[in-house]
N, C-alpha and C positions, 0 to 999 in steps of 0.2 A: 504494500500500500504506500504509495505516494505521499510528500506530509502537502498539506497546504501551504505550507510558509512559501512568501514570494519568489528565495531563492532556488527551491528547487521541486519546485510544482511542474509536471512534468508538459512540456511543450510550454509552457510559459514563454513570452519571447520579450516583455517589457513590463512593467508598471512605476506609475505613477500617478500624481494627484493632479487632480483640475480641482481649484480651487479647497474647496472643502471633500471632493467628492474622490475613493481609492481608484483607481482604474486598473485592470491585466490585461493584456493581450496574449492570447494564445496562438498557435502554430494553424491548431484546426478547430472546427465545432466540436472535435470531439473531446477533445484535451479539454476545451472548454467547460462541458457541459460535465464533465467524470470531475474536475476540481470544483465548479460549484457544488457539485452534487454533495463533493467533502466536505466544504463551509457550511453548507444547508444542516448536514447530518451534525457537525460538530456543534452547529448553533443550537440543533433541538435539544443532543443530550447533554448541553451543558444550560438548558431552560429547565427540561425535565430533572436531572439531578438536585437543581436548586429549588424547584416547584411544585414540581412533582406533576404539573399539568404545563400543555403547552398550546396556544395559537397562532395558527400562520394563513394567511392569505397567500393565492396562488392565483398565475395569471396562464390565459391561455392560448392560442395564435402556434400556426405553425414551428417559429423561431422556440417556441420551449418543450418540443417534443422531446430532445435528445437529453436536455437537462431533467425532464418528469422522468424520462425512462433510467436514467441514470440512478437520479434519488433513489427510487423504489426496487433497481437490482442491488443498488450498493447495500439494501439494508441496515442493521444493525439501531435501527429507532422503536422504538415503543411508542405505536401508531394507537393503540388502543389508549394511550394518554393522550393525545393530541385529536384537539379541534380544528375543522377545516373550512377556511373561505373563500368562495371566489368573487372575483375584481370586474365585472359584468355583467349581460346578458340581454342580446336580442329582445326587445318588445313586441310581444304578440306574439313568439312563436313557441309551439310544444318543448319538451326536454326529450322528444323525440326525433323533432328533427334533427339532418345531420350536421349543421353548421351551431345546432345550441350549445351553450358553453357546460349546461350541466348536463350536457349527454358526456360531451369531452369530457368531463371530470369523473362524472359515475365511472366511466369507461378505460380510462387512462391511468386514472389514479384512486378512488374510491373502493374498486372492487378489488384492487390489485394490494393495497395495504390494511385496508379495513379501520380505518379511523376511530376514534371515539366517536366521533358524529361531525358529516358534513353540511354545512349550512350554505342552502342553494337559491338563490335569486329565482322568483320566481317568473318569469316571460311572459306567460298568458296569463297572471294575476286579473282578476277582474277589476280591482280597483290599483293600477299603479302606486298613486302617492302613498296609499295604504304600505305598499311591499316595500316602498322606501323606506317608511316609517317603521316596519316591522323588521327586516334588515338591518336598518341603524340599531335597533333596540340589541340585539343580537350581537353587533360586532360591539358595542357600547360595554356589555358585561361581562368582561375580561381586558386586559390587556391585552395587546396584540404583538406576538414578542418575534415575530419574523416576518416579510413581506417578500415574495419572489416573484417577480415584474420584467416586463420588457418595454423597449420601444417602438411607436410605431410606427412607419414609412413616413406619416405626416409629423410624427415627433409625438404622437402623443403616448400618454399614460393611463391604462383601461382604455376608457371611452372619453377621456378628457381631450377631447380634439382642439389645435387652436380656438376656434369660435368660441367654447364655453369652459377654456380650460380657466380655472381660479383658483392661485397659489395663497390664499385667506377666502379659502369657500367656508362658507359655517355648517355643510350640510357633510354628513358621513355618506350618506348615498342620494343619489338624484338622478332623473330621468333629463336626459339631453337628445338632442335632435343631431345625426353625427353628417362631419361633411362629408365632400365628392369623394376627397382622396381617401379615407377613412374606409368607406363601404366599398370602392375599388380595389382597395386594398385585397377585402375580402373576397371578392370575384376574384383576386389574382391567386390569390389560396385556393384556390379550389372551391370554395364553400358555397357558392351560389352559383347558377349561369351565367348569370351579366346583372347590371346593376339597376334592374327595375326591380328583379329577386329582394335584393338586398331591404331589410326594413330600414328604415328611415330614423326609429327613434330606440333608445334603448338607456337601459339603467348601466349608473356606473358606481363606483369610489370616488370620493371625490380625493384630490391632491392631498390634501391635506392628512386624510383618513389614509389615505396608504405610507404616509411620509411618519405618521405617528407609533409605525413599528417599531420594537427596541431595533431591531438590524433587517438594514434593506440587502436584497443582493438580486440586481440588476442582470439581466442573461440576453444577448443582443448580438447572435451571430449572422451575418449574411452579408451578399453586396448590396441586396434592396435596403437594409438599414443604414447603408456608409453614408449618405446625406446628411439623414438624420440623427446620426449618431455626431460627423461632425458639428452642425449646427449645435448641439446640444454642448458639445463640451469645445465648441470656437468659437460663437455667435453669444449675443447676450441671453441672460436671465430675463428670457421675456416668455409670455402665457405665446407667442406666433411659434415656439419649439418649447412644448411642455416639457420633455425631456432636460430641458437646460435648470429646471429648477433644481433635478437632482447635485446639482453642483452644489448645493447650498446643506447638502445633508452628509454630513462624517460619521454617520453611523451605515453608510451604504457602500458597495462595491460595486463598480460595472466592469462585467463581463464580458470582453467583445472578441472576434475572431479576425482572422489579418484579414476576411476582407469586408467584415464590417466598421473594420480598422483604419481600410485602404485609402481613406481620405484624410488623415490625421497627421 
């Protein structure tokens, strides 16, 4: 086993700090995705030892497949202590469909560790602000002691797309209307046919609620990211690359791979 430390993580090929924020670059997605996976684990059982219970939010989008599947072969967590959140979800549609975030997660991750209990955004809610207000309730009654996040082609964080991203949102979760690039995005994954598919409006975390983690670890490999990745860590601290707030957070790491790197 590999250790984490910067110096000899294996593929590792630089780090350093943007501002307040650790940064590593790896060789490959894979090297990537197998050392967060060590940070992840090392962060729950040293939550668990001390807690004896643990909460993490998890994000979901193509770019964190290889890091999910990593965490959950590398084992060695005690998943029956640990509660589970995720960082979105489509408005209006089943946990059936196949682009819904809590299909991805029952699927990817829920069946596969068996959690104490995962706590799921519901889509086809009948009353939205209701599942906002229930959600919040929910992420509200614990600390939240780990956050695993990506960015997204337009820079954002969840669903915090430029238009509605706010780095002093007061709300833990809220329903936003997401832009072009955002739901394009999604057709470019696979996830829908073209962007009439795509729903238009959907629940998220807001900035602030994912930033309130004791330890964020940020996972961000590809070239479709390298824009927004530099934007994020070249460009200013502004909500037009929500990504770039993570600068402001020293309890986070980002994870990138040389060619989500490739502009830096």
């Amino acid at each position: 086993m590999h250790s984490s430390s910067p110096s000899v993580a294996l593929g590792l090929t630089r780090a350093f700090a943007a501002d307040a924020l650790a940064v590593r670059i790896y060789d490959t997605q894979s090297n990537l995705a197998a050392d967060a996976a060590k940070q992840a684990q090392v962060c729950l059982n040293d939550v668990l030892h001390r807690n004896g219970s643990a909460a993490v939010i998890l994000a979901t989008g193509n770019s964190q497949l290889q890091f999910l599947d990593a965490l959950v072969e590398l084992g060695g967590v005690d998943w029956l202590r640990v509660t589970l959140f995720h960082m979105d979800e489509y408005l209006g549609i089943t946990d059936q469909h196949r682009a819904s975030f809590r299909r991805y997660m029952r699927e990817r991750v829920e069946a596969r560790v068996k959690p104490r209990k995962f706590h799921y955004l519901a889509g086809d809610a009948l009353l939205p602000l209701s599942e906002c207000e229930r959600y919040s309730h929910l992420l509200a009654a614990q600390p939240i002691d780990l956050c695993c996040l990506g960015i997204g082609e337009n820079g954002h964080i969840a669903f915090n797309d430029p238009p509605v991203a706010d780095f002093s949102d007061p709300h833990k979760v809220k329903l936003v209307k997401l832009d072009e690039a955002c739901r394009l995005q999604q057709v470019g994954e696979g996830h829908f046919p073209n962007l009439d598919a795509v729903p238009q409006y959907a629940f998220t975390l807001t900035i602030p609620m994912l930033c309130s983690a004791r330890r964020m670890l940020c996972i961000v490999p590809e070239r479709r990211k390298a824009q927004a990745v530099h934007d994020s860590l070249k460009g200013p601290i502004v909500t037009a690359c929500p990504g770039s707030f993570l600068r402001r957070q020293s309890h986070c790491t980002l994870f990138l791979d040389a060619e989500s790197a490739s502009l830096l």
